[in-house]
Each structure stands twice: as C-alpha cells, then as structure tokens.
GUZA-449819 format. One record per residue (C-alpha): residue number from 1; x, y, z. Coordinates in nm, 3 decimals. Layout:
<pts>
NUM,X,Y,Z
...
</pts>
This chain:
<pts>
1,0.000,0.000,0.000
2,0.259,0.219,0.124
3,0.500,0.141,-0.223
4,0.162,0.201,-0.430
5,0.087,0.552,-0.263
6,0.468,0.653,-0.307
7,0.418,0.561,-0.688
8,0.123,0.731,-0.708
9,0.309,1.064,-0.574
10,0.600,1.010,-0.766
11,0.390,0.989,-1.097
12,0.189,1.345,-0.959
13,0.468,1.459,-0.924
14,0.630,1.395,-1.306
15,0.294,1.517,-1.411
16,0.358,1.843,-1.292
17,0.725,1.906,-1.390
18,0.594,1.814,-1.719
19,0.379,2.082,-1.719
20,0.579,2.313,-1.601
21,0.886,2.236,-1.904
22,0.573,2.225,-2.128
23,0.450,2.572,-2.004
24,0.790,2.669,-2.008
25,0.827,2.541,-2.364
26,0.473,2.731,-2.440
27,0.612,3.067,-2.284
28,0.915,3.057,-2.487
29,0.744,2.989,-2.836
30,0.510,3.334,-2.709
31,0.851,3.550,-2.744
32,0.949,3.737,-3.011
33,1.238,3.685,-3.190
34,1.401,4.032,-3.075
35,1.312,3.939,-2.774
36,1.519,3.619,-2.743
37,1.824,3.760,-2.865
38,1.801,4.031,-2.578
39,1.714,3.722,-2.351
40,2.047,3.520,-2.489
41,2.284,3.805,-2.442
42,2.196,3.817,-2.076
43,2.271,3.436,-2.051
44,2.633,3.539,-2.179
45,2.626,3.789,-1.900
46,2.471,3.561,-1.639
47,2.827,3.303,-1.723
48,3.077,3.615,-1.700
49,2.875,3.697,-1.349
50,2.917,3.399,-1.184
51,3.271,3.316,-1.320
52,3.327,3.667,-1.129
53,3.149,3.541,-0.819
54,3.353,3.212,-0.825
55,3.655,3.381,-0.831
56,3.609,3.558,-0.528
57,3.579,3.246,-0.329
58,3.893,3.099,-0.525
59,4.106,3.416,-0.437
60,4.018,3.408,-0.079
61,4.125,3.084,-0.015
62,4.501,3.143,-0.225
63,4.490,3.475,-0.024
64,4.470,3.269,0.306
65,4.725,3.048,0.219
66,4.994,3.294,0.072
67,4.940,3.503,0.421
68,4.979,3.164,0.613
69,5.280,2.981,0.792
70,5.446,2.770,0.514
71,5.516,2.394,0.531
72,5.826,2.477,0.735
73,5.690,2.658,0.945
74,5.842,3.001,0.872
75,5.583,3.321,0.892
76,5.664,3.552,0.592
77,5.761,3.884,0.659
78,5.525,4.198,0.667
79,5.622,4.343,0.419
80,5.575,4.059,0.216
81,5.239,3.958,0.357
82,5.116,4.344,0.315
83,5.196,4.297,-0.060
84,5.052,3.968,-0.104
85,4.743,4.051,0.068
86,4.703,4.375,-0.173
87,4.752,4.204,-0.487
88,4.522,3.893,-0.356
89,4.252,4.166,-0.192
90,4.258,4.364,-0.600
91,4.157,4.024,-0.764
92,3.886,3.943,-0.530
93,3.806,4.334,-0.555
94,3.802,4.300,-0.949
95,3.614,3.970,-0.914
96,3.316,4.139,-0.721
97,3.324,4.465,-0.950
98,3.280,4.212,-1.292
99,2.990,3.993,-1.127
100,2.797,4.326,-0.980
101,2.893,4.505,-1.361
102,2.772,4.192,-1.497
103,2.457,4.168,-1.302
104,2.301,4.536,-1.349
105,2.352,4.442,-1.738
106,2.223,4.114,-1.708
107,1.898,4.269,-1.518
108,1.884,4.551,-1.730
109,1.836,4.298,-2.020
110,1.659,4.106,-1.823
111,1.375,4.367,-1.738
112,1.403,4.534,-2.030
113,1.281,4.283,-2.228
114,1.041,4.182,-2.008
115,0.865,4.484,-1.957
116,0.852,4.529,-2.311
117,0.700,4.148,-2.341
118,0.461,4.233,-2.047
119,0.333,4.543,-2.225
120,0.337,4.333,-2.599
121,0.119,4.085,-2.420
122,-0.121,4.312,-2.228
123,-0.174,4.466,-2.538
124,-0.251,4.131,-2.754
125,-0.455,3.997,-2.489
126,-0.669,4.267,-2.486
127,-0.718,4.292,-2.851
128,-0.779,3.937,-2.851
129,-1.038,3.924,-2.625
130,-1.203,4.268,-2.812
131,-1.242,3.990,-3.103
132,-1.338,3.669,-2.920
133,-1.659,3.527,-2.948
134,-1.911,3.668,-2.703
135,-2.090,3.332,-2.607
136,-1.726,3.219,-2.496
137,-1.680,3.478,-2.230
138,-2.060,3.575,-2.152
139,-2.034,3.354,-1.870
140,-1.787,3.488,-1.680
141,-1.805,3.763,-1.450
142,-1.619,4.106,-1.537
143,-1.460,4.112,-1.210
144,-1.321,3.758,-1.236
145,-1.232,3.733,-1.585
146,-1.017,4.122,-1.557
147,-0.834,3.921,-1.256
148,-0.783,3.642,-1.449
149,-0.647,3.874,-1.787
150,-0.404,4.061,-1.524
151,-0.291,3.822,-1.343
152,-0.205,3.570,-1.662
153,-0.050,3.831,-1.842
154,0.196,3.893,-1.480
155,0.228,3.505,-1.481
156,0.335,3.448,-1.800
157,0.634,3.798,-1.731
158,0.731,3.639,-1.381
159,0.806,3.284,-1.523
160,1.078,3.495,-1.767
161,1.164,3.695,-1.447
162,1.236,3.410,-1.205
163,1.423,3.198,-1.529
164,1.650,3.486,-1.616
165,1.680,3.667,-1.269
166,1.730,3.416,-1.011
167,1.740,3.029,-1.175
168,1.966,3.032,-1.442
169,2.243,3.266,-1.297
170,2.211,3.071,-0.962
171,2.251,2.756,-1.159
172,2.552,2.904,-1.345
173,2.711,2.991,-1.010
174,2.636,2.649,-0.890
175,2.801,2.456,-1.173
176,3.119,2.727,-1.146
177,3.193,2.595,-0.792
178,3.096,2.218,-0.888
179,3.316,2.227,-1.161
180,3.636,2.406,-0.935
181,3.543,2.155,-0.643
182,3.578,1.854,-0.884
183,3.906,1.936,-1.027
184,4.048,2.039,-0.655
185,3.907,1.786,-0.465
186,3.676,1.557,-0.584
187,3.507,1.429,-0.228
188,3.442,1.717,-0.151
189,3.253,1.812,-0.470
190,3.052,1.475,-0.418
191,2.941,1.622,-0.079
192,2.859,1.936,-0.184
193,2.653,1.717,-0.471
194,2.455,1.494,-0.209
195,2.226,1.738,-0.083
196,2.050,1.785,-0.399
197,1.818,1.464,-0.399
198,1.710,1.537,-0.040
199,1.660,1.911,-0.083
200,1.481,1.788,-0.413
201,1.273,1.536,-0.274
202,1.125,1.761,-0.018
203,1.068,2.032,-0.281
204,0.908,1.750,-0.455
205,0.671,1.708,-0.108
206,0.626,2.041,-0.112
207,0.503,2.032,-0.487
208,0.272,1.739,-0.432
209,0.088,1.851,-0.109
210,0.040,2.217,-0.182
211,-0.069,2.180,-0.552
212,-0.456,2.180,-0.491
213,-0.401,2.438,-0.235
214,-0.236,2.712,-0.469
215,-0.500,2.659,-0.781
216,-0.789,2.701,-0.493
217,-0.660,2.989,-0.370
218,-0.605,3.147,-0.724
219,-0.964,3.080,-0.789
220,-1.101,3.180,-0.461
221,-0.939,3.562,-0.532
222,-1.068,3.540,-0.880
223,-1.442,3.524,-0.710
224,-1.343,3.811,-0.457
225,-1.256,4.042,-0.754
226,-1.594,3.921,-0.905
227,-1.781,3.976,-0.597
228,-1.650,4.296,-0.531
229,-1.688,4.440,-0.879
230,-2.056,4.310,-0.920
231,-2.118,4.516,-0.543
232,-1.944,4.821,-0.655
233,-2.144,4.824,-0.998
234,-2.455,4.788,-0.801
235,-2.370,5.032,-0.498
236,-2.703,5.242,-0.542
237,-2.889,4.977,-0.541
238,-2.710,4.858,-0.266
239,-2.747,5.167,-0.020
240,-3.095,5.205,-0.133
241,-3.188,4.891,-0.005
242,-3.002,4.894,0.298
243,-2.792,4.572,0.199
244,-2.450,4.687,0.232
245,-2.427,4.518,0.581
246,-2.476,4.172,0.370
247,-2.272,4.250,0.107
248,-2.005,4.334,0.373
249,-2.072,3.978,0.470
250,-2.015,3.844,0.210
251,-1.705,3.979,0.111
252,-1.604,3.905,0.503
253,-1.685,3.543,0.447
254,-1.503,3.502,0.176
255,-1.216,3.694,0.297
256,-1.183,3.471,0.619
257,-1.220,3.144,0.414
258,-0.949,3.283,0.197
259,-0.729,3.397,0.523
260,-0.734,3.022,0.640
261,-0.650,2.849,0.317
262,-0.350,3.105,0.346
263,-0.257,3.063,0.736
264,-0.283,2.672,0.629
265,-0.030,2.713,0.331
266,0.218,2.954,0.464
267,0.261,2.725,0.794
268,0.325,2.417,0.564
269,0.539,2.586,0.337
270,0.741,2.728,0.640
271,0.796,2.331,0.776
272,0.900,2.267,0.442
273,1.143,2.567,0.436
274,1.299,2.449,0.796
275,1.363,2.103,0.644
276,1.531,2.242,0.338
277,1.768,2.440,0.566
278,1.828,2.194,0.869
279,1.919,1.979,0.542
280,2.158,2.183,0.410
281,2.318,2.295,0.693
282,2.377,1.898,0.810
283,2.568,1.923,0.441
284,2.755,2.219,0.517
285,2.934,2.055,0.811
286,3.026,1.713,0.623
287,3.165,1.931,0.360
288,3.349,2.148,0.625
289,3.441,1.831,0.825
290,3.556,1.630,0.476
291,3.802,1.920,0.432
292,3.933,1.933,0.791
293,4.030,1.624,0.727
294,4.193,1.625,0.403
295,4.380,1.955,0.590
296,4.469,1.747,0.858
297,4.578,1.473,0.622
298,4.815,1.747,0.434
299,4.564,1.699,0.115
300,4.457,2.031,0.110
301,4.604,2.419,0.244
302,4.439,2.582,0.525
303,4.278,2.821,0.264
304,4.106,2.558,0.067
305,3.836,2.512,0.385
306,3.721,2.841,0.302
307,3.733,2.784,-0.051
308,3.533,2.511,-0.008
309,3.274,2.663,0.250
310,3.180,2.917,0.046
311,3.152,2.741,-0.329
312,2.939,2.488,-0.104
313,2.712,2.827,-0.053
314,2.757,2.870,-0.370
315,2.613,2.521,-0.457
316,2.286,2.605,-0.217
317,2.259,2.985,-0.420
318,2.069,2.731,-0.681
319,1.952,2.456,-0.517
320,1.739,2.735,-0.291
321,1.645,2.887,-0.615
322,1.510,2.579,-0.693
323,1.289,2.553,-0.447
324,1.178,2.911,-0.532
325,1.159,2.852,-0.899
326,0.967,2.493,-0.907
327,0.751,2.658,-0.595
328,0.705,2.981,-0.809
329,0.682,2.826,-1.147
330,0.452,2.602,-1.028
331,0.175,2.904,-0.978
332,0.297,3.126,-1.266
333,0.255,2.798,-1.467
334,-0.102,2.812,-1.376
335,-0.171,3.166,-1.464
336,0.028,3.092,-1.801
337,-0.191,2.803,-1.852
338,-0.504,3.064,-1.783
339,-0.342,3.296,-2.070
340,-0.276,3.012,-2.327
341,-0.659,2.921,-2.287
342,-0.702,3.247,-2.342
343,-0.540,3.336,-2.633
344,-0.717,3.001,-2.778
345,-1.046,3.125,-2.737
346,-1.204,3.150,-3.110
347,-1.215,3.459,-3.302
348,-1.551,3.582,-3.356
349,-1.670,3.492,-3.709
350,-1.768,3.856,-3.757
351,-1.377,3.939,-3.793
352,-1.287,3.704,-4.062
353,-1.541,3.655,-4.278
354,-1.577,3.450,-4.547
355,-1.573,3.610,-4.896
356,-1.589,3.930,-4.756
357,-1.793,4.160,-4.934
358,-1.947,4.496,-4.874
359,-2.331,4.543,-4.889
360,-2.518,4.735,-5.116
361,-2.799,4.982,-5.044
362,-3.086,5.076,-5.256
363,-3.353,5.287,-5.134
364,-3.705,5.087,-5.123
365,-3.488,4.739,-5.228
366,-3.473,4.467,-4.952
367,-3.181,4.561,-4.697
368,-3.257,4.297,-4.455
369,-3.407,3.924,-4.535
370,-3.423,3.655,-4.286
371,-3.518,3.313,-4.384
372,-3.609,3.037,-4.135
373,-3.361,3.200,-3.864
374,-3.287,3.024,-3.558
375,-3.041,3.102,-3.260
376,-3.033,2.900,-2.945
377,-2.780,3.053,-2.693
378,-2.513,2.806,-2.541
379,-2.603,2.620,-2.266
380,-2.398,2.874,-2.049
381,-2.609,3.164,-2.117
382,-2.959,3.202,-2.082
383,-2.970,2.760,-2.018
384,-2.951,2.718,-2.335
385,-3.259,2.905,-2.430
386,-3.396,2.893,-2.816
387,-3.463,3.304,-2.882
388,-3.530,3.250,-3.256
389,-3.684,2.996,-3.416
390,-3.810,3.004,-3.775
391,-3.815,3.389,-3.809
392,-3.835,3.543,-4.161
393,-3.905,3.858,-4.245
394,-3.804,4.140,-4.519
395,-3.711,4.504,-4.405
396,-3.661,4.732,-4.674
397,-3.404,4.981,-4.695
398,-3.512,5.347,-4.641
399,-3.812,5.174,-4.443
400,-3.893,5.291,-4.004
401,-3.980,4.987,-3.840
402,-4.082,4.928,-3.471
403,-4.107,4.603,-3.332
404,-4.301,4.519,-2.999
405,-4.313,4.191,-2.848
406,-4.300,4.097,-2.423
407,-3.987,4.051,-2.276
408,-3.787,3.749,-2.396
409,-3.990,3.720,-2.715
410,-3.650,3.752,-2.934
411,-3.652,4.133,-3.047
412,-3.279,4.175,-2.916
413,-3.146,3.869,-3.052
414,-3.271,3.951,-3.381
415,-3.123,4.303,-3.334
416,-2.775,4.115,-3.220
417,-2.795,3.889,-3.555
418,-2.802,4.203,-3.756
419,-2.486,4.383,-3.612
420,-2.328,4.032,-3.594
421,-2.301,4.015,-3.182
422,-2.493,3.663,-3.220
423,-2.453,3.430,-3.498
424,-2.779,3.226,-3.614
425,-2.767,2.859,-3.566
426,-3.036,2.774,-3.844
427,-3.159,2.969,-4.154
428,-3.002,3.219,-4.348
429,-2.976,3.624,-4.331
430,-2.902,3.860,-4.676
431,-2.770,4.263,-4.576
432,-2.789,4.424,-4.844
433,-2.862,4.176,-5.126
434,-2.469,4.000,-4.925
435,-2.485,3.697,-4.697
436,-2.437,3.803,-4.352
437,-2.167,3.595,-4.288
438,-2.003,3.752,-4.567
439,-2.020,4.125,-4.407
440,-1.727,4.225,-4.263
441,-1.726,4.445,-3.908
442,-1.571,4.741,-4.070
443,-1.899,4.776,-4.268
444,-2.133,4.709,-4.006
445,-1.932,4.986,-3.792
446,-1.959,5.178,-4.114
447,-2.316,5.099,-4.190
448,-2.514,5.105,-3.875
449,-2.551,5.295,-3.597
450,-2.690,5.180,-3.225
451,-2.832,5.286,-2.967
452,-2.908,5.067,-2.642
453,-3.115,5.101,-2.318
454,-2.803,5.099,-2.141
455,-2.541,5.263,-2.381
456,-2.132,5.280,-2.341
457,-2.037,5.577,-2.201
458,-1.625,5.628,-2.061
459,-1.397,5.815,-1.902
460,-1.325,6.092,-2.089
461,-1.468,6.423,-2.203
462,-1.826,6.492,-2.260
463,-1.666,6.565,-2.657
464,-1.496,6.245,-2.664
465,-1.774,6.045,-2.577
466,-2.009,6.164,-2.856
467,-1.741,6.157,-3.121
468,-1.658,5.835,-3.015
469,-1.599,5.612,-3.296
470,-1.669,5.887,-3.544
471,-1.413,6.015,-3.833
472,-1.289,6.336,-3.940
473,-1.493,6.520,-3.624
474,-1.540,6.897,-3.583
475,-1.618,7.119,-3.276
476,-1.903,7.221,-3.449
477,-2.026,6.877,-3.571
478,-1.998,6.707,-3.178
479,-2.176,7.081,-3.091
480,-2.485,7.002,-3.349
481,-2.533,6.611,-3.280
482,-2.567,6.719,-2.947
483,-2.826,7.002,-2.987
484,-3.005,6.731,-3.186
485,-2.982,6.483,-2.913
486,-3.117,6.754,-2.659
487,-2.833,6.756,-2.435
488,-2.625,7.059,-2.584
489,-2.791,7.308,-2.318
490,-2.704,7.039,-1.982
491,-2.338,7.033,-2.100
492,-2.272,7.418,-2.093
493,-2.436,7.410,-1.744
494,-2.180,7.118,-1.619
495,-1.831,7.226,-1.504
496,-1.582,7.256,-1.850
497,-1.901,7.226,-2.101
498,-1.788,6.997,-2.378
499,-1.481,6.906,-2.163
500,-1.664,6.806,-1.880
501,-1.492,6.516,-1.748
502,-1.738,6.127,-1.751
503,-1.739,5.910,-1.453
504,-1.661,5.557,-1.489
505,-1.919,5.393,-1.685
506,-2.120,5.763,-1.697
507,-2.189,5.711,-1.323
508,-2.195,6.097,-1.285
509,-2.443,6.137,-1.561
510,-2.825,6.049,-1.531
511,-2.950,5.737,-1.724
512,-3.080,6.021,-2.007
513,-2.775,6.170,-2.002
514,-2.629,5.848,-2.076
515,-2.883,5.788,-2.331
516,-2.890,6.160,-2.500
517,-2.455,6.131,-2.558
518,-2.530,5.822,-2.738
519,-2.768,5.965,-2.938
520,-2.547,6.240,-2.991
521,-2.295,6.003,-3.111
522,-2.534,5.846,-3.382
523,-2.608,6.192,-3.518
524,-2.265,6.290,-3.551
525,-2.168,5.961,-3.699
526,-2.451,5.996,-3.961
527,-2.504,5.623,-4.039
528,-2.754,5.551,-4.321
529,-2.921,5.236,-4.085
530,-3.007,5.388,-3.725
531,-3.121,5.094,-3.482
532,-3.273,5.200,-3.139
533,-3.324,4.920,-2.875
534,-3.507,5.119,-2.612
535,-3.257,5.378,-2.724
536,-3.489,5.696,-2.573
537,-3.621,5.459,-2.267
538,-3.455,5.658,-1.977
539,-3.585,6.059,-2.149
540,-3.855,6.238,-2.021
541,-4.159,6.262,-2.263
542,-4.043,6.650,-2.346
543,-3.707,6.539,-2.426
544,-3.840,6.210,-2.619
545,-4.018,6.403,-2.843
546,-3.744,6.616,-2.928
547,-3.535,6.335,-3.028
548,-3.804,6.195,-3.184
549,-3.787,6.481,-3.416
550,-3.481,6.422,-3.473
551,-3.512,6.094,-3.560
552,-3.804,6.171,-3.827
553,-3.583,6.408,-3.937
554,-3.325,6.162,-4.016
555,-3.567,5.917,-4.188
556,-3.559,6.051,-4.564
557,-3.277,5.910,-4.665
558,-3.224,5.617,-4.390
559,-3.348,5.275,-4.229
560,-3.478,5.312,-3.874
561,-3.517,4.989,-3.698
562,-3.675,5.081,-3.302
563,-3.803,4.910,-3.020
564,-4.008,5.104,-2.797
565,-4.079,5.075,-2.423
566,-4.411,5.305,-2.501
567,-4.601,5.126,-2.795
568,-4.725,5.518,-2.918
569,-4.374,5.592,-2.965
570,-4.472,5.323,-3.297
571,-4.701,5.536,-3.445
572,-4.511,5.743,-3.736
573,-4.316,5.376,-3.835
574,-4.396,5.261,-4.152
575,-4.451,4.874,-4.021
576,-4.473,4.702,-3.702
577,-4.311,4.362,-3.672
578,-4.428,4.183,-3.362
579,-4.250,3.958,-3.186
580,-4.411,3.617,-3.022
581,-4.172,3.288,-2.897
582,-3.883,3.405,-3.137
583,-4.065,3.472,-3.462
584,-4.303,3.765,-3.632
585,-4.665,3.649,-3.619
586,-4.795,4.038,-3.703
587,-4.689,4.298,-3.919
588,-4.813,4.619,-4.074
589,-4.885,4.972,-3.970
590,-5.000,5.085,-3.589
591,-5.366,5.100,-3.683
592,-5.417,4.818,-3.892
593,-5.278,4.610,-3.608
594,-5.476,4.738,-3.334
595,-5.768,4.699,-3.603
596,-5.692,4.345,-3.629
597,-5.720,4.242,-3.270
598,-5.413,4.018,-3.245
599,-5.123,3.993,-3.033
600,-5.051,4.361,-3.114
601,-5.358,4.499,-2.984
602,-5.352,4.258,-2.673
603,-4.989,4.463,-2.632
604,-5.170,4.779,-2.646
605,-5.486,4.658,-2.389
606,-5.225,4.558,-2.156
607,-5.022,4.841,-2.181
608,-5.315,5.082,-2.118
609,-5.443,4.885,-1.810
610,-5.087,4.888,-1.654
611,-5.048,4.563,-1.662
612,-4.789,4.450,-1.958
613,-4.407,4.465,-1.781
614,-4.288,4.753,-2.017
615,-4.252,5.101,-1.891
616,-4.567,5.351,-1.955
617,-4.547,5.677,-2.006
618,-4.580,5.863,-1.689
619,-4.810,6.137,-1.872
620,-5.057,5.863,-1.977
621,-5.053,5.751,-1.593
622,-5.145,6.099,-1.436
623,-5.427,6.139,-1.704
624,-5.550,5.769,-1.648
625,-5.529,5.841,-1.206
626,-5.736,6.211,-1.303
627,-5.975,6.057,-1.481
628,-6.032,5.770,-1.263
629,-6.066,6.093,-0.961
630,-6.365,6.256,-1.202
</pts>
C-alpha cells in the first residue's frame, strides 16, 4: 500500500514538472524573436557573473594560504604579507566589480525585455479578447475574468523573471563551484553534490501537497474580484436597499475562508522551508568536516576550507532557487496556462469573414431578409434558451420599423444577428442583397448605428464620448449632434461644457444623459441604418419628443429599426413587426394592427391597463389616475 501511494506521488509529481517544461516550452514559443536575442545576451552575461562570483571564493582561499605559515613553518615577513594581501585583496576586488557590472547588465536585459513582453502581451490579450466570441466569455463575471487577464499576463512575465533573474544565474554559479570543487578535490565536490536529492525530494513534497491548495486559492481571489466588482457596480442599489451590511458579509466570508486556506499554506510551506535548511546545513558541516580532514591529512592548504565553505554556498545559491523557482513556477505555470486558454479562445466569425464583401444599399430594395432563422444561446447563457426559431421577415431599406413583443420574445437577438453580436444557428440572413456571414465588421461599424437602453459611455470628455468612434470630427459637428440629441444646453451648465470630465461607466451622468450622448454620437456619426433598442427609454416625454424629431428628421434618406418601451412611440413607423416565442406572427402599420385584434392589440390593452411589464409613459398615468378621480 505504502510502495503504491509513493508511486502514485511520484507519478503526480512527473505530471507536474511536465507541465511546467511544457508551459515553459509554451512561454518561450510566445517570445518574439528580438526578444530572445536580448534574452540570450543576458545568458552570456549571467556566465561572466558567476565566473566573477567564483573567483572571489577561489582568491580568498590562495589569499589565506599565501598570508599563512608555510610547510616549514616560517611566517613571511610583513612586508611581504602586506603585498601579497594587496595584490590577492585587487583580484577578489576586481572579481566582485565584474559579477555586480555583470549583473546590473544582465537585469537591465533582463527587465528590459520583459517589460517590453509584459506590455506586448497586455496589449494582444486585450485585442484578442475585443475579437473573441461573445458566447465564450458571456459567462464569466467582469470582475473575475479582468483578474484572471491581469494576473495571466503577470504570470506568463514572472516565469521569464524568475528563469532569467534568479534560476539560471544561480545555476551558473552552482556549476562554477561544482566544476572548481571537482578538479580540486573531488570528495568534496561529491558532498557538496549529495544534498540535492534530499533538498529535491522535499521540494518535490512540497510540490505534491500544496498543488490543490495554490490553484484554490487562485480561484477563490478570482471570485473576490468578481464579488466585489458586481457590489461596486450595483452600490445604489445597494445603499438604497439597505444591503450593504450583507454584502459586507459576504465579502467578510469570503475573505476569512481565503485567510485560512493562506494561514494553512504559509505554515506548511514554512515546515518545508525548515527542512530544506536543517538539510543543508547537516551538508555544510560534512563538507566542512571532509576538508578538515583532508587539511589534517596534508591533502589540502588551510585556505582551501574556506574555498570550499563558500563554493558549497555557492552550490545552495541554486539549489534554494530551486525551491523558489519549481515553488514559483509552479503558480505562474497556472496563470500561463489561464493565458494560453485564453489566447485560444475562437475569433468571432464577424472578424474574418468568409468572402468578404461589402453590402449594397438601394432605397425601397430589400436591406434585410431573414429566412427560417434560428439562434439557441449556449447552454452557459440564458440555459440554453432557443430566442429564434423560424423567423423570416423582409425590411426594406429606407423603411422605419418598430417592433413590440413581451420581454424574452426575441426582439434583441434579432437586433444582435443584424450587427453580428450573435450568430444564427439555423436559416439564413441577406444585408444588403450579401450573406451576412459575408459582411465584414468594418462595414457594419460603417453601416449602422446603435443605440441601447443601457449605452457605453467612458472616461473621458463629454466631446470624446459623442465623437466616439466617429471620423474626421469637428467642434461644431460634436456641438450640433448634441443640440439634436437635446443635451447641448445640460453640458454648458456642467463644469468645462464639452470638456466636462465622464465618470466611470457615466456614473456621474443620469441614465438620459447616458442615453442623449449616445444619441449624440449616432447623429454625428450619420449612419444611413439607425437601430434604437429602447434607445430613448430613460428621457422624459419633453425630451423624447425632441429626439423623436430628430429621428423623423433623419428618416428621408435612412433605415430606422426601433423598439419602444411606449407602444405610441410606434405610431409614425412605416410597419410594425411583432414579436411572439422568437418569430413575427404580425406585421403592418399601428392601426391596422390594433384593427386586427391580435397579439398587437392585446400589447396595447395591456399596456393601457398597466399591466404589460414595459414602462408607460408617466403622462398617460397621471391622465389615467385624473380621470379615474372625475
């Protein structure tokens, strides 16, 4: 039993220094060639270093024995001594001037490169994920999956760091004092040698029984920095509601579980750091004792003992990086393995599409055709849930369309399939007379404009968040999208006007603030296909109307695709297409449809009586309370 469960460990253990030479391997392949060159010239500097260092201890020990009694006994003079000593003293000088010269180059390479990787990374990372397919990441929380970009990116730099800062020059320094032990005295260069498989085998131990412990504890601060973004995102909410106490709990709880799991591994690590020492030290005396004896046996000068001492330090400078290195490559081979998965999530199909082409638009000719579409989300997001099935419809271009539905009926999916967000998983879709898949996102970002219920706003000026996105911009132009978006008079009146600085995520403007800069952003950009998802949901009815004008303004020459929370805001559209279990089963103009008594008009009923879950006009609910008073 006891044989089997040492086999079993030793096999866990081969697993995981595997991994690490085949992250290692992995990181290596991720560096540039420029990079690699800088990287190899600090190996060269790493050899001259610890030749330096070795020479030191080499020096010392001739410098001991030229200052000595010699074999006859006789003590040289002073004189001779004082010039001995100077001459021995300049070498070891020199010795420690070339390995310190040689190390601030070596680190200057060193972190050179590596900062320049770290920022080369960062920056691909990020644009990968900017192109990744959204159902891959959808799952994730913001919080966790920023911790999780950061800290891979840092994992993959520190692996290079602890390689070329502290393993391979320690390693270099060990096998310069090996290599002068075994040519001096070769027992004593097997001593120094046979505390490696003990120091390795507990490292080994250490691997083995803390492995579980490190890859929980990674994850458990992943869900901390999701927790605590979600609460921060929420705080309102969270004050308004008096919850903060709980949320505090819950952070707390976490926090403490995350505190033991520490305590737990820090203790155990520090047993396995007293072994490693007691270990070596036990090593350090045979070694000193070994070359007593050869002394004593006339082997050896009375210098060589210090030689010896301190190349045997020399030998533990890598052996305790080691430790470090397996210990710290271990973790940064997780986070590495986080960025690798990563950097293999799938492109979105949107960015590389097949026979790209670019979509033609002809007023009153069909713009948008959907034949027997389906999408059913991945079982990650929404369970799986079927939001299309067997939709087709025609929307013609120069056409204003509304579309009204309940919630979950499939108007936003349908509005994601057109700007390519969500690909369909049945049927097929024509833009512009051009397969969807064949439309590329420069001409959907060219072509269409939109507007959501909750829009992206930054940190920035008020200016740069309306000509966001937008070419060849103007003063002037940001100055008349907004007076079209009627916003232009609220930004003189905030501190700075147009230079007005923008919370994170706009939380210093009001959710029609938010919603009037986006707007403002559509006019300027000028796109001939305007979509609005609830885009004028969080304006006041004085301030809807105004932008409603501006809309209609914008009509003559353009297709206008909206979904309304207030069904009147349907009116002046040319067709309604309403939405029912993830297909059209009305369409035509406002009155027609309420004419026709179908799901339309049931919308409408509801609506009116207060009870349909979409947001009514406040107006219409102060007429409907007077009227109920009379």
């Amino acid at each position: 039993m006891a044989r089997a469960s040492v086999g079993k460990r030793l096999q866990e253990v081969g697993r995981e220094l595997g991994r690490i030479r085949r992250r290692g391997r992995q990181v290596w392949r991720l560096v540039p060639w420029r990079h690699r060159l800088s990287l190899g010239m600090a190996l060269l500097v790493m050899g001259l270093a610890s030749a330096g260092g070795t020479s030191s201890a080499i020096f010392l020990g001739k410098l001991v024995n030229a200052i000595g009694p010699a074999a006859d006994g006789r003590t040289p003079s002073g004189a001779v001594i004082a010039r001995t000593a100077a001459g021995y003293l300049a070498l070891i000088g020199l010795g420690y001037l070339v390995r310190e010269t040689m190390n601030v180059l070596r680190r200057f390479l060193v972190e050179r490169t590596c900062t320049r990787i770290d920022k080369d990374m960062c920056v691909r990372l990020v644009a990968h994920l900017m192109r990744v397919d959204l159902a891959s990441i959808a799952q994730d929380q913001v919080g966790a999956l920023y911790g999780r970009v950061t800290r891979s990116s840092d994992g993959f730099v520190r692996f290079l760091r602890i390689s070329f800062l502290d393993f391979i020059p320690a390693l270099f320094t060990g096998a310069f004092a090996i290599s002068y032990a075994l040519m001096e005295q070769p027992w004593v260069a097997l001593a120094m040698l046979g505390v490696v498989p003990i120091s390795l085998g507990l490292t080994v131990a250490q691997i083995v029984t803390q492995k579980g412990v490190r890859l929980d504890l990674l994850r458990t601060r992943e869900r901390m920095d999701g927790t605590v973004v979600e609460q921060l995102s929420g705080i309102d909410y969270v004050r308004a509601s008096n919850t903060h106490r709980r949320e505090v709990r819950r952070v707390a709880k976490a926090a403490e579980r995350k505190r033991s799991m520490e305590l737990r591994h820090h203790f155990q690590m520090s047993l396995f750091g007293c072994g490693k020492a007691l270990n070596e030290g036990l090593f350090h005396l045979i070694v000193l004792a070994l070359a007593v004896s050869f002394y004593i046996q006339g082997r050896i000068n009375l210098g060589d003992i210090f030689t010896f001492s301190i190349l045997y330090l020399n030998v533990m400078a890598p052996l305790n990086e080691v430790h470090r290195f397996i210990d710290e490559a271990h973790e940064s081979s997780l986070r590495v393995g986080d960025l690798i998965n990563l950097l293999r999530e799938p492109i979105d199909p949107s960015f590389k599409p097949v026979d790209p082409r670019t979509p033609i638009l002809t007023r009153g000719e069909p713009l948008f055709v959907a034949e027997e579409v389906g999408v059913r989300y991945p079982r990650t997001i929404e369970n799986g849930r079927q939001a299309l099935q067997g939709l087709s419809l025609s929307i013609r271009h120069g056409e204003t369309i509304g579309m009204a539905g309940r919630s979950g009926c499939g108007k936003t999916t349908w509005l994601r399939v057109l700007m390519r967000l969500v690909h369909p998983t049945a049927g097929r879709v024509w833009f512009g007379g051009v397969p969807l898949e064949c439309v590329s996102r420069e001409s959907i970002g060219d072509l269409v404009g939109y507007v959501g219920q909750n829009p992206f706003v930054f940190s920035g000026t008020i200016a740069e968040n309306i000509a966001y996105g937008c070419r060849d911009v103007s003063p002037q132009g940001i100055r008349k999208a907004a007076e079209a978006a009627c916003i232009h008079d609220e930004i003189l009146m905030m501190p700075g006007g147009y230079k007005a600085r923008v919370a994170e995520r706009g939380q210093n403007l009001s959710g029609g603030q938010r919603q009037r800069i986006a707007l403002a952003r559509i006019f300027l950009k000028n796109p001939p296909i305007l979509i609005l998802d609830e885009g004028t949901s969080a304006l006041d009815n004085i301030s809807e109307r105004k932008v409603q004008q501006a809309v209609d303004a914008a009509r003559a020459d353009r297709t206008v695709i909206l979904v309304a929370h207030r069904l009147t805001t349907l009116l002046d559209t040319d067709r309604i297409l309403v939405f029912e279990d993830g297909k059209v089963v009305e369409s035509g103009p406002y009155s027609r449809l309420v004419q026709a008594d179908g799901a339309f008009a049931d919308l409408v009923r509801s609506a009116e009586q207060g009870r349909l879950p979409l947001s009514p006009d406040p107006d219409d609910v102060v007429e409907a309370a007077e009227r109920e008073e009379v």
